[in-house]
C-alpha positions as CSV (number, residue, x, y, z in Angstrom):
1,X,160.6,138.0,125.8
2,X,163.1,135.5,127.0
3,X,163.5,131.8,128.9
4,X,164.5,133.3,132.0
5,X,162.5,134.1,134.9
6,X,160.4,137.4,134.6
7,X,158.3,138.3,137.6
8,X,154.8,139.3,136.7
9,X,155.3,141.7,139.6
10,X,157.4,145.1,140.4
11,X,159.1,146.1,144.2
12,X,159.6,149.5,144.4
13,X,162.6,150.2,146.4
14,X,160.9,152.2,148.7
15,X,159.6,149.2,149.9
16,X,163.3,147.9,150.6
17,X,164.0,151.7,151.8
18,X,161.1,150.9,154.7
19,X,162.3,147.8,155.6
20,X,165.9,149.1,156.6
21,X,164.2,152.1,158.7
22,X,162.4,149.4,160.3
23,X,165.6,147.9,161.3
24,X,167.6,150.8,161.9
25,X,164.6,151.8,164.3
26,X,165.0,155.3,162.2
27,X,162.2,157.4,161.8
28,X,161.1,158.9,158.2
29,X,162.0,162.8,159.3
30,X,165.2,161.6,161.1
31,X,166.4,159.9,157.5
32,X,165.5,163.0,156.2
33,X,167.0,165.4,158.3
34,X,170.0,163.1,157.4
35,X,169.5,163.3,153.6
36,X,169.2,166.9,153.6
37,X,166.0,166.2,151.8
38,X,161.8,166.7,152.5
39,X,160.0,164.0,154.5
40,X,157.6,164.6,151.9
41,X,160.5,162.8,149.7
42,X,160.9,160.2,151.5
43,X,157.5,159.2,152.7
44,X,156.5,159.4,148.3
45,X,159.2,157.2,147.5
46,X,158.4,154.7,150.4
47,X,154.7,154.6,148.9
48,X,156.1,154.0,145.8
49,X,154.5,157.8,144.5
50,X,157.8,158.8,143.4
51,X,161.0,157.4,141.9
52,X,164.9,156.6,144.0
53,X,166.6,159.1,141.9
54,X,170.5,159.3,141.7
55,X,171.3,162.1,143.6
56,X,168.5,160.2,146.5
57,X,170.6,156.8,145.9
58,X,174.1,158.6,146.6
59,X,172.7,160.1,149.8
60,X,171.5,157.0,151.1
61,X,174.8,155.3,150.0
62,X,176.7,157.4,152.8
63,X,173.4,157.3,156.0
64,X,173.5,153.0,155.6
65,X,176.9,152.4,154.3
66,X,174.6,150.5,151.0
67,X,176.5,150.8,147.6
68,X,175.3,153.3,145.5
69,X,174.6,150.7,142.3
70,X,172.0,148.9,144.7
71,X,170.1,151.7,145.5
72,X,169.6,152.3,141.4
73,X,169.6,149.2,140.5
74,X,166.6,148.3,142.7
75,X,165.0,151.3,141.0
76,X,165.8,150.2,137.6
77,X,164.4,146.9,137.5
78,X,161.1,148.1,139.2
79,X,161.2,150.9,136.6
80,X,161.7,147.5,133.6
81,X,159.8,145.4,135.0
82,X,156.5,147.6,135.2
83,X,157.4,148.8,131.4
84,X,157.5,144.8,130.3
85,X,154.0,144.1,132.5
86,X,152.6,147.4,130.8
87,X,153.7,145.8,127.5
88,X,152.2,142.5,128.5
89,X,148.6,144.1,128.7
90,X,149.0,145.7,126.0
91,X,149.8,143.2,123.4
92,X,147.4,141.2,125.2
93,X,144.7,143.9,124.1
94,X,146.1,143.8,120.9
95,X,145.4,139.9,120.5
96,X,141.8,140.0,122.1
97,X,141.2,143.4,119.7
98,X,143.0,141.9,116.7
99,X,142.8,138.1,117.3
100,X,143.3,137.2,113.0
101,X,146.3,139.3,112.9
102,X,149.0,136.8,114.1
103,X,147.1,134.5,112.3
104,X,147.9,135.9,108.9
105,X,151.6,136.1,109.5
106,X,153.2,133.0,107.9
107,X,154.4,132.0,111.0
108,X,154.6,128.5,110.5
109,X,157.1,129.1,107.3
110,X,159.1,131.2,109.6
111,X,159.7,128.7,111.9
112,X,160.7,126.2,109.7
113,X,163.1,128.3,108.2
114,X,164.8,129.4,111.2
115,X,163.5,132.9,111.0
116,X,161.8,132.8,114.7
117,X,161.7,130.4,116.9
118,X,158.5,128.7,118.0
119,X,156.2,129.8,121.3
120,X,153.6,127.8,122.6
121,X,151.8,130.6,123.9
122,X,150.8,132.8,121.8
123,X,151.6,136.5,123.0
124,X,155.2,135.1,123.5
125,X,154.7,134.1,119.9
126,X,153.7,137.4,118.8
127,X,156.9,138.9,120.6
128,X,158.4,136.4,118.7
129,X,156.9,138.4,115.6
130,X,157.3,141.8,116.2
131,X,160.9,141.2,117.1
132,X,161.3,140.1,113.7
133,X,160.2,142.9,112.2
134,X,161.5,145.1,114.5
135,X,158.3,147.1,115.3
136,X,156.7,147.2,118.9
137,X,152.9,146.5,118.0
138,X,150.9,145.4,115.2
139,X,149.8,148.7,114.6
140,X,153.0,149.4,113.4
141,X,153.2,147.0,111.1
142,X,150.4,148.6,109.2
143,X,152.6,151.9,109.5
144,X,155.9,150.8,108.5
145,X,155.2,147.4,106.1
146,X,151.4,147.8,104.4
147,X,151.7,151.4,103.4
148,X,155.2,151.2,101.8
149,X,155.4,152.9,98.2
150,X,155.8,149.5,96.4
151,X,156.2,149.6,92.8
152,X,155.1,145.9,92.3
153,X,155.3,144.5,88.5
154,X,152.5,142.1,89.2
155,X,150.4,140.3,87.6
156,X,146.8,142.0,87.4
157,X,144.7,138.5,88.6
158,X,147.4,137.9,91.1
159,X,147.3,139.8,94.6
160,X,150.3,139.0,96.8
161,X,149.8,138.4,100.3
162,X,150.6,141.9,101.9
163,X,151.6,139.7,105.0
164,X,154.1,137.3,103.6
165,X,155.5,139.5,101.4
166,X,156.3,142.3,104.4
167,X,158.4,139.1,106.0
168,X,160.4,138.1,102.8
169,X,160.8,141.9,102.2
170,X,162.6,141.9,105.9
171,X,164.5,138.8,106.2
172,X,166.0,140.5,103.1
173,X,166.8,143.3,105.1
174,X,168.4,141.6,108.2
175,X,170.6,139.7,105.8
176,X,171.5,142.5,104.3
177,X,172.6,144.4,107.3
178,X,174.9,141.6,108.2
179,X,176.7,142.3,105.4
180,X,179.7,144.5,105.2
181,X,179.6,146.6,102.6
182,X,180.8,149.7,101.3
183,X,179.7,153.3,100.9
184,X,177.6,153.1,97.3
185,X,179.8,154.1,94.7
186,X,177.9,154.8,91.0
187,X,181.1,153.8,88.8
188,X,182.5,150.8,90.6
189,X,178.9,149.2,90.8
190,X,178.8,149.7,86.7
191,X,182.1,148.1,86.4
192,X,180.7,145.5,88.8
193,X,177.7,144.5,86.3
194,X,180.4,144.7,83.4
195,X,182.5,141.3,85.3
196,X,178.9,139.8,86.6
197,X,178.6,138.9,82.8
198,X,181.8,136.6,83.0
199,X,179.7,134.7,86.4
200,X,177.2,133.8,84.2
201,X,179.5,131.1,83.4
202,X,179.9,130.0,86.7
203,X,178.0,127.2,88.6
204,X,176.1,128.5,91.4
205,X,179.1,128.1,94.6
206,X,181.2,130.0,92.8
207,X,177.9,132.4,91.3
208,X,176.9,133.3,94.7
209,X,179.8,134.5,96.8
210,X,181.5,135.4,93.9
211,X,178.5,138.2,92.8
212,X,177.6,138.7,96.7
213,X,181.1,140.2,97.4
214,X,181.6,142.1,94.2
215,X,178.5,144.2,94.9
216,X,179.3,144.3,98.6
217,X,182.9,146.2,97.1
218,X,180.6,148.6,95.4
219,X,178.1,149.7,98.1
220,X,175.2,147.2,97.1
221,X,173.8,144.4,99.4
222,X,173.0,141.3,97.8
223,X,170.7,139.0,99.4
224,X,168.9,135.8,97.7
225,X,165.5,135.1,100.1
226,X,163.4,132.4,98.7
227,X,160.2,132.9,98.3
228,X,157.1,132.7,100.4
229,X,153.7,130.8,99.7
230,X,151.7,134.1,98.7
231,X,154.0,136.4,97.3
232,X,155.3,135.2,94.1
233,X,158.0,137.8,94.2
234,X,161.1,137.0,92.7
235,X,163.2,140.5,93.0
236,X,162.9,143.9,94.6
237,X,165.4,146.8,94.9
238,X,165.0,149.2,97.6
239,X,167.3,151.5,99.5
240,X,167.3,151.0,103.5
241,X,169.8,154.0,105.5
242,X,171.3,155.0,102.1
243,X,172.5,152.1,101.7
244,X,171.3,149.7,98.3
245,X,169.6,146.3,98.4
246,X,168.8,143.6,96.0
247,X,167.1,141.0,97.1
248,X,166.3,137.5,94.8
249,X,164.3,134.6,95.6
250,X,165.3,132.5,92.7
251,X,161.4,132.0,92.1
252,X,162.0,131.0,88.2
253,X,165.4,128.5,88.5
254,X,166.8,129.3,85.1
255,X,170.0,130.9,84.8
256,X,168.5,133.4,81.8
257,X,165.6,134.2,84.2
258,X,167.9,134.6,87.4
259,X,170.4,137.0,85.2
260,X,168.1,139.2,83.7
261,X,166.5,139.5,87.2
262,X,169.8,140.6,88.4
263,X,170.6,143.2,86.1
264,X,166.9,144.6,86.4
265,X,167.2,145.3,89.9
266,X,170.7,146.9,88.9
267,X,169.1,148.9,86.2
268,X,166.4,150.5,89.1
269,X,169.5,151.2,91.5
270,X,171.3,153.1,88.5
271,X,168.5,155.1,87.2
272,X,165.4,155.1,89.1
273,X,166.5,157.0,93.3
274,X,166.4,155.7,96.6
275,X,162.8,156.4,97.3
276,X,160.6,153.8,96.0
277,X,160.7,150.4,96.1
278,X,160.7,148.1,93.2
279,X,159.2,144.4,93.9
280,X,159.3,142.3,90.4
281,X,156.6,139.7,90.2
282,X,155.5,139.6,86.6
283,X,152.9,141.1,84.7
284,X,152.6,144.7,84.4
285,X,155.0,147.5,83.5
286,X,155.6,151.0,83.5
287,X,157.8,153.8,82.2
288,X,160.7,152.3,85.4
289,X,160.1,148.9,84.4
290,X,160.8,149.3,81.1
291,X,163.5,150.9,81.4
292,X,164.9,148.5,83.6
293,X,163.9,146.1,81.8
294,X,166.0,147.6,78.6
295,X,169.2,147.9,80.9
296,X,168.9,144.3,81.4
297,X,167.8,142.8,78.3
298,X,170.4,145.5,77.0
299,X,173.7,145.0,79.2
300,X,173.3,140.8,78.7
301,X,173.3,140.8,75.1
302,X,174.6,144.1,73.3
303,X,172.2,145.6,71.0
304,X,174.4,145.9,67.8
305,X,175.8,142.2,67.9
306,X,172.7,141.1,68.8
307,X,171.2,142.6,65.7
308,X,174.1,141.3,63.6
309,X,173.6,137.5,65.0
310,X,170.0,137.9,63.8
311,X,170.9,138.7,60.4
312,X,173.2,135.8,60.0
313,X,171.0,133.3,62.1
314,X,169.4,130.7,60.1
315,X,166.4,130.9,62.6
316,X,166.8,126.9,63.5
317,X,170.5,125.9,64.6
318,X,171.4,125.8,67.7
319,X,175.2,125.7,67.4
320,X,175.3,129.3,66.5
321,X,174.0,130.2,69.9
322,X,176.9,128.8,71.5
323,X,179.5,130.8,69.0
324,X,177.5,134.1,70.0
325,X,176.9,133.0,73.3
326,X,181.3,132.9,73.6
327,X,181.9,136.0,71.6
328,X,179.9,138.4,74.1
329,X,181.2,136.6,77.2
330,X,177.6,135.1,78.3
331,X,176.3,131.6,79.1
332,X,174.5,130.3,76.1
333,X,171.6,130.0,78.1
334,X,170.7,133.3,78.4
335,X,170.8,133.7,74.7
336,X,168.5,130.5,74.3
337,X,165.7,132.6,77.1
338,X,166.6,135.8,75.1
339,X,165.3,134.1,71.7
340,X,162.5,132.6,73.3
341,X,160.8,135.8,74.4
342,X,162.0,137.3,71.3
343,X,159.3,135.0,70.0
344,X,162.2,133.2,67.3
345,X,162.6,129.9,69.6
346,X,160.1,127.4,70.8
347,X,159.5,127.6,74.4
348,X,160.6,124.4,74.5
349,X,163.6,124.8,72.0
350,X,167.3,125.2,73.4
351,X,166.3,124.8,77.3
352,X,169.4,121.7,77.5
353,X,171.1,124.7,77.6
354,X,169.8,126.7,80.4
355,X,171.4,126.1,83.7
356,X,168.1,125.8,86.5
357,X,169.6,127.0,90.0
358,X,167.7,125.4,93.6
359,X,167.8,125.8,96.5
360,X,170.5,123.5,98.8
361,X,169.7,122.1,102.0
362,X,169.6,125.0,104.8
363,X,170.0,127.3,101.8
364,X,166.4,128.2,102.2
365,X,166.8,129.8,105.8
């Protein structure tokens, strides 16, 4: 739906058709003796039984001298404007069959983010909706957004709103497909995670652009989507035309959690297809999400020198961390969130050293 002027009725051009016999003075079987064509034609397309057709339009063109873009034209918007009117009802049966449904779309975070624009009335509001997702009825929704194959690592007292999460899960996907990117390629995208390790350095205006293009080189879309109330989703990998996404929200700020994150979601596009999706909330696991989770914890911190730091680690300083920290090319924070789920650092040991990314002004659109 648009601002412009839409008639909430359709003229047939057989009504315009009539009008210029009545003029013309011309009879029905005298236009049709000059057409070439059945009065039966032409009294159907007057009484709006049948369509203008092409060939009908170029005939017409030569009896009354009219252009032959008129003649189709005129039949093209009755044909559009019926469709929308049809539409109309429909969604209209929608809202008086479903009337909750628009209501459980987190429409009001939308708006504020820029994601949809705000309606008054509310079938233009649903329009609004369903143009965002890019479906043509809520039934479709149901179809193409709460039946996905989601792999969700969730937590098992925690249900994310199917809602919410189904419009983070696409604003992710319309970023993504504004992004140029090209075809995936295996090895580059590996050698792409092997100089992400020298970003973790970075602060985040150099992080983000920096990261976004280098995957972009390699065939992967990244996209960072905060969060929505409801969802507490922080990452999901997932394959859209055979082409890769991963998609962040930046839910936990710290640069350890944000990193490990990242490289989980690259562990999934390395090793796990392009069928399923993989949405990373916390909580469970599974044979993928261990796995992914050993690429990550793995490709931060080598295995061997991480066993090696351990056996010369007095368990207590801090400075250490830093030496290591330089030696494999990381931040030191990451180190610091390694230890602490390791269990060998407080929780609230070593964070001074953590670097917490948010979200900037406008950022959050």
């Amino acid at each position: 739906m648009t601002n412009s002027y839409q008639p909430d009725f359709a003229i047939h051009p057989g009504e315009h058709l009539e009008e210029i016999l009545d003029v013309s003075g011309m009879t029905q079987a005298e236009l049709a003796v000059r057409l070439g064509i059945h009065k039966k034609t032409i009294n159907e397309i007057i009484r709006g039984k049948a369509s203008l057709t092409s060939d009908v339009a170029l005939r017409l063109g030569k009896v009354f001298d009219y252009p032959v873009h008129l003649w189709n034209n005129l039949q093209r918007n009755y044909d559009e404007t019926r469709a929308r009117l049809a539409e109309e009802k429909r969604l209209v049966r929608h809202l008086d069959r479903r009337p909750d449904w628009l209501g459980q779309i987190p429409v009001k975070e939308m708006i504020d983010r820029g994601w949809i624009e705000y309606h008054e009335a509310p079938l233009a509001q649903l329009d609004a909706v369903l143009r965002f997702f890019g479906i043509a009825s809520p039934d479709q929704w149901r179809t193409v957004w709460e039946t996905h194959q989601v792999a969700y690592r969730q937590s098992r007292r925690f249900e994310p709103n199917a809602f919410a999460l189904s419009a983070w899960l696409r604003r992710g996907e319309i970023e993504a497909q504004a992004i140029a990117r090209n075809p995936f390629d295996r090895r580059l995208f590996q050698s792409v995670l092997d100089e992400a390790r020298a970003l973790t350095w970075e602060p985040p205006e150099v992080l983000q652009p920096g990261l976004t293009a280098r995957c972009a080189r390699a065939g992967v879309a990244l996209v960072f989507v905060p969060e929505l109330s409801g969802t507490g989703v922080f990452g999901c990998t997932r394959w859209l035309g055979g082409k890769a996404i991963i998609q962040l929200s930046l839910r936990y700020e710290s640069n350890d959690r944000f990193w490990f994150t990242f490289f989980h979601e690259a562990g999934h596009i390395l090793a796990h297809g392009r069928k399923a999706i993989f949405l990373e909330g916390g909580g469970l696991g599974g044979e993928k999400e261990e796995e992914a989770n050993a690429f990550a914890r793995d490709s931060l911190i080598p295995p061997v020198a991480y066993r090696r730091f351990l056996a010369e680690w007095d368990g207590c300083s801090l400075a250490p961390l830093e030496t290591f920290a330089e030696e494999i090319g990381i931040a030191s924070g990451i180190v610091v969130g390694r230890l602490q789920h390791d269990g060998l650092l407080p929780c609230d040991t070593g964070n001074e050293r953590k670097v917490f990314y948010h979200w900037a002004d406008g950022d959050s659109q």
